[in-house]
N, C-alpha and C positions, 0 to 999 in steps of 0.2 A: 513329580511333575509340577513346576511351578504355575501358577495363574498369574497374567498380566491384571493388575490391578483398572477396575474400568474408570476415566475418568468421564467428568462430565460433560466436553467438547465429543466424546467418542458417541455418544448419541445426537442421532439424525436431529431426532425432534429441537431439541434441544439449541443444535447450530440453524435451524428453522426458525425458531422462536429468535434468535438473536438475533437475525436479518431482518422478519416483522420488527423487532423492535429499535432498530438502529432505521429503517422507513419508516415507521411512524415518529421517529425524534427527526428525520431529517424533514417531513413533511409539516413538522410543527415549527420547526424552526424556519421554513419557509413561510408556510403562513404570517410569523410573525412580524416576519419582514417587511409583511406588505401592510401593518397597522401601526406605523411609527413613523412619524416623520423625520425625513431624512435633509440634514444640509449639507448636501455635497460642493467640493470646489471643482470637477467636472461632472458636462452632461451626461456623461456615461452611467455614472453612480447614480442615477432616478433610474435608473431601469429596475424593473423587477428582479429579485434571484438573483442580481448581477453581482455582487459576493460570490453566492456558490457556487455560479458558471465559470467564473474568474480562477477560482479554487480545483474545480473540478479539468479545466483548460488545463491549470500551472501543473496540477497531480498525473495527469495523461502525458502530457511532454516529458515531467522528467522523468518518468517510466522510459518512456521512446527512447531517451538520451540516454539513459543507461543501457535497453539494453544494444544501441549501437555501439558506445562506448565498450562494452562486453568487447565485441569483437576485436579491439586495439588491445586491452589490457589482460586479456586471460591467457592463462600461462598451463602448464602440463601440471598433471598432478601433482609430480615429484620436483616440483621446480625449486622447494626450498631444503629438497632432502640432498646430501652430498652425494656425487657419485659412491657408488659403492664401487672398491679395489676388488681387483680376483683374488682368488688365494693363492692361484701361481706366482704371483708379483711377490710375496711376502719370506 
């Protein structure tokens, strides 16, 4: 009987801790943003966050666009395998 080797994504806790920690780097890097002065060449860019909303917009659309896109370009499973001949043909 083999054992699957465990690794360390395969603990709960663990994929738990990586999300507190990718929130608290995102919530640091927000803060940050709001203690630096900024010279932008449009009004839009003094907003607060307006990088990561801008980021987080661009990342949700091309999600969406893909997977609409799915439905034009998906093909059958076997679409690159050749027909398979009978054996009566041979």
């Amino acid at each position: 009987m083999s054992r699957r080797r465990r690794r360390p994504l395969d603990d709960p806790r663990t994929v738990t801790r990586i999300v507190y920690a990718l929130v608290a780097f995102c919530t640091l890097a927000l803060l940050a943003d709001l203690l630096y002065v900024k010279h932008p060449h449009f009004t839009v860019e003094k907003w607060p966050a307006f990088y990561a909303l801008y980021g987080f917009t661009g990342s949700v659309a091309l999600v969406l666009a893909a997977k609409g896109l799915r439905r034009f370009l998906m093909r059958d499973e076997d679409y690159y395998e050749p027909p398979e001949r009978d054996r009566d043909d041979d």
